[in-house]
C-alpha positions in Angstrom: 7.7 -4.0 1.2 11.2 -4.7 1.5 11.9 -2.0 -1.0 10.0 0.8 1.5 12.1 -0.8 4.1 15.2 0.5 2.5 14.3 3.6 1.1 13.1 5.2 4.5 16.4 3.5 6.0 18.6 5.4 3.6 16.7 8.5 3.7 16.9 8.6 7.4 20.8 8.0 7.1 21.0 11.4 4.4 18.8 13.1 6.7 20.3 12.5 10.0 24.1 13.1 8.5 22.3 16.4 7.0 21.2 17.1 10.6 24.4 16.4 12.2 26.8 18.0 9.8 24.8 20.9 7.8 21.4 21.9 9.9 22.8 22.0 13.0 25.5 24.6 12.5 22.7 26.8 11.0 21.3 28.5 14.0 18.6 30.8 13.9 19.3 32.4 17.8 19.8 28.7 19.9 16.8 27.3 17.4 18.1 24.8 14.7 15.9 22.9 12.1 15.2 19.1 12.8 15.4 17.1 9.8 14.8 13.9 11.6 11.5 15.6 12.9 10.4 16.9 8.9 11.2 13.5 7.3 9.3 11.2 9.7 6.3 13.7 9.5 6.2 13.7 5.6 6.6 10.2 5.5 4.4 9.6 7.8 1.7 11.8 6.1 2.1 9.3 2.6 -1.3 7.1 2.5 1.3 4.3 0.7 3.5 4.3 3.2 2.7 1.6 6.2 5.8 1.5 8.0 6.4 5.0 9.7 5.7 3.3 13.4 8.4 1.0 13.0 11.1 3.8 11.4 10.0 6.7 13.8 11.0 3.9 16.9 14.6 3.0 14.7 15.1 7.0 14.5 14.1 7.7 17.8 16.6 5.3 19.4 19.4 6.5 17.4 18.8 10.4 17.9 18.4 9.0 21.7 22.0 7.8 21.4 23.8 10.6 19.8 21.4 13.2 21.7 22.4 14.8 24.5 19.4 14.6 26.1 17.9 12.2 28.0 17.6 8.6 26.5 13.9 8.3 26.1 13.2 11.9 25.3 14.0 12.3 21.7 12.1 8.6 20.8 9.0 10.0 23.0 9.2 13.5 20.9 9.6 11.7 17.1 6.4 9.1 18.4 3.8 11.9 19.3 5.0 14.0 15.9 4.0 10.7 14.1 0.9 10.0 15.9 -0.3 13.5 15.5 0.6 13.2 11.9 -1.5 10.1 11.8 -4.2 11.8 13.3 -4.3 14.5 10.7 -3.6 12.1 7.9 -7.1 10.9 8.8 -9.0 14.0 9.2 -7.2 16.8 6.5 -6.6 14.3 3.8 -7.6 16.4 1.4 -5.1 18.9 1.7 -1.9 16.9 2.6 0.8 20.0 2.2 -1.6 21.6 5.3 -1.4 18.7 7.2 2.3 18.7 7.0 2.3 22.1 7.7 0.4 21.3 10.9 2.1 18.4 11.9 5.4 20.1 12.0 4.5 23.1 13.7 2.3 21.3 16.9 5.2 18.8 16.5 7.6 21.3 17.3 5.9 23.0 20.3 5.4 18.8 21.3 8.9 17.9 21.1 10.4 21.0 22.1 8.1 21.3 25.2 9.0 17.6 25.9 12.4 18.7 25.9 12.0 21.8 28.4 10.1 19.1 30.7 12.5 16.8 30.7 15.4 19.3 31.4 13.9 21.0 34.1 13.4 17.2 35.7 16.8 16.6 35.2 17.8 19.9 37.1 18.8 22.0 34.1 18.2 25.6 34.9 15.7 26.4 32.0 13.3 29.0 31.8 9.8 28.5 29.6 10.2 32.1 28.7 13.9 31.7 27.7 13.2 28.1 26.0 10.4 29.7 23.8 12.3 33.0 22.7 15.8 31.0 22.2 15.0 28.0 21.0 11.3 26.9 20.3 9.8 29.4 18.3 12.9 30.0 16.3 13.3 26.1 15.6 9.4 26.0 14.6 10.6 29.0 12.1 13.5 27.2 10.7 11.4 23.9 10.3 8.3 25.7 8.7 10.7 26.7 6.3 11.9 23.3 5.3 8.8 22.1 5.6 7.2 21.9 2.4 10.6 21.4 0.5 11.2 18.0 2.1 7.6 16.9 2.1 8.0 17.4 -1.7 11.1 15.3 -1.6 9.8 12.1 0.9 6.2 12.3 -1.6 8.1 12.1 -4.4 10.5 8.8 -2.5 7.5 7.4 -1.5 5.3 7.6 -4.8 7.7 5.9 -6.7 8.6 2.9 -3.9 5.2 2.1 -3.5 3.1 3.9 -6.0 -0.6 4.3 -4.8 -3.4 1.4 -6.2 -6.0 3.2 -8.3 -9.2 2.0 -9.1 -10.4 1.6 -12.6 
């Protein structure tokens, strides 16, 4: 256990620093690719993996404090992409690289509504129309695109922490 602990702690320290100093200088019109988002998705979707509620809070808090945005709203964004992820892991189990597929695009739309919301609260002088042509749908692009690569990364992380039981 302690072992998962520290693997998803480093590999949200590699992501976030990938975030920060690679993906979001990569701009697809205002839309960038959310790293963060695609790593606590995949690892979320792993049936081995039981602590994803506790790292998706950790990463939520920190994004909150290097975010521009409001303090709540990144944490509230990263906690319904895991619980939707949850909720597929359940029902599409079968076919995880769908589910992840799935996850990341409602979990885009989620998040980056949440965002507009919260914006538009705050007084910022956002469009929906502008917001989906700017930044949502090319952000749900970008991170469709990473999708499956880093889902192939965080199984492979999480197979070999925690390999899954099987019975004889």
């Amino acid at each position: 256990m302690l072992i998962s602990h520290l693997v998803c702690a480093l590999s949200l320290v590699v992501f976030f620093i990938l975030q920060t100093v690679i993906f979001s200088q990569t701009r697809l019109v205002s839309g960038t690719a959310d790293m963060i988002l695609l790593f606590l998705a995949a690892w979320s979707l792993q049936e081995q993996v039981k602590n994803s509620w506790l790292w998706t809070v950790v990463a939520g808090l920190v994004i909150s404090m290097f975010s521009a945005m409001p303090f709540f709203a990144p944490l509230l964004g990263y906690l319904g992409v895991v619980g939707l992820s949850k909720a597929l892991q359940r029902r599409v189990w079968q076919n995880p690289l769908l589910a992840m597929l799935i996850v990341v695009l409602l979990g885009t739309f989620f998040q980056h509504a949440l965002y507009v919301i919260v914006m538009q609260i705050t007084g910022a002088p956002i469009t929906w129309g502008q917001s989906l042509d700017n930044v949502i749908l090319p952000s749900a692009l970008l991170n469709m695109i990473f999708a499956l690569p880093i889902y192939a990364i965080v199984r492979d992380l999480a197979r070999r922490v925690s390999p899954l039981e099987v019975d004889v």
